[in-house]
C-alpha positions, 0 to 999 in steps of 0.5 A, a space after each residue: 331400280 333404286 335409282 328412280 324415286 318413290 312415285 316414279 314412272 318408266 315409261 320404256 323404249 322396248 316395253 309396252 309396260 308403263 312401270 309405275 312402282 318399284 317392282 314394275 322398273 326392276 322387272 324392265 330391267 331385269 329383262 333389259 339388262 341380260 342384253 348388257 346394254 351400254 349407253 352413251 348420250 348424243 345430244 342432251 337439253 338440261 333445265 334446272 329448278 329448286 330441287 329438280 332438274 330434266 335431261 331430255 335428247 338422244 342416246 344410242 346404246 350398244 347391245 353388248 350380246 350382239 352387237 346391235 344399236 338402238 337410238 332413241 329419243 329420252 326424257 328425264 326429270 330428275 327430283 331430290 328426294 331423301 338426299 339422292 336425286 332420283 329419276 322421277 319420269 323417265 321416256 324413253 323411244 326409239 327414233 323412228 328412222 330407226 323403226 323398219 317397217 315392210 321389210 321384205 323376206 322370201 320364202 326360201 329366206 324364211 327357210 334358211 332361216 333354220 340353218 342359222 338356228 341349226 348352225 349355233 345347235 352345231 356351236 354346242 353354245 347354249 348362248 350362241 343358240 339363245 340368241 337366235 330368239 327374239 325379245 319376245 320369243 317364245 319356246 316350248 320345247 320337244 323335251 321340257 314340260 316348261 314354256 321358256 319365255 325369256 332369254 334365260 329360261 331358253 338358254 337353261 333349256 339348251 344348256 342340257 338339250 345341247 348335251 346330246 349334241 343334236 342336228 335338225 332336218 326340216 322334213 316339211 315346211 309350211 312357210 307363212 310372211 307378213 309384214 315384219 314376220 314370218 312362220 316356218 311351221 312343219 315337221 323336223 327331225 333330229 340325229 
């Protein structure tokens, strides 16, 4: 966040947010950052003028908790301001080849589902397990008072959960799809 400038705009691949102010961008990368991405620049298009400069192309980062890619197109101008050149505007979008739409899911996908969850509680791996939940995700779970809303508030859930080494069964199964999700709302139980 120190890199933007005063009066910098973020306006971010997977954020609806813009971030207009300095605890705004540090907020988006808090949450950004717990996926350790590393970026690389495919194509870059830079303009300079007295005191400013833009970056505008393609990068692709590289999700260093699973492995995933994500490219998008970004834009960057750059001001000088107080002896640092700082980021005064930053776009950034996923391309929309990258953007999956419609794809289809049965219900007995959507069920196993569960055994993949199921399979990271077996790991013991509060981490393995934290990772089954989306960006969005959230938990509210059987044995704590508190929702968890992000990757490290599901995490410190399952680092003590896990302690007492559970297995689930799904006792009935309620299965839900539309396009791009899907809900398995039931009853489970654990041993």
């Amino acid at each position: 966040a120190n890199r933007y400038s005063k009066d910098a705009v973020l306006l971010p691949t997977v954020s609806d947010i813009p971030r207009t102010d300095y605890g705004l961008i540090k907020d988006y990368f808090d949450n950004f950052l717990q996926k350790k991405p590393q970026g690389e620049i495919l194509e870059s298009n830079v303009m300079i003028g007295t005191n400013w400069a833009q970056d505008a192309g393609i990068y692709e980062f590289t999700m260093g908790v699973d492995g995933t890619k994500v490219k998008g197109r970004y834009t960057f101008v750059y001001v000088f301001e107080d002896g640092q050149w700082k980021i005064a505007q930053h776009h950034s979008s996923v391309m929309p080849e990258g953007i999956t739409v419609g794809q289809k899911v049965t219900e007995d996908q959507v069920k196993n589902l569960f055994h993949l969850w199921n399979d990271a509680l077996a790991t013991l791996d509060s981490s393995a397990v934290a990772n089954r939940y989306s960006k969005d995700a959230v938990l509210l779970p059987t044995v704590s008072d508190i929702p968890r809303t992000d990757y490290g508030l599901i995490k410190d859930y399952f680092d003590n959960f896990l302690q007492k080494k559970p297995q689930g069964e799904i006792l009935e199964s309620n299965v839900m799809i539309g396009t791009n999700w899907a809900q398995d709302a039931g009853i489970y139980e654990f041993t």
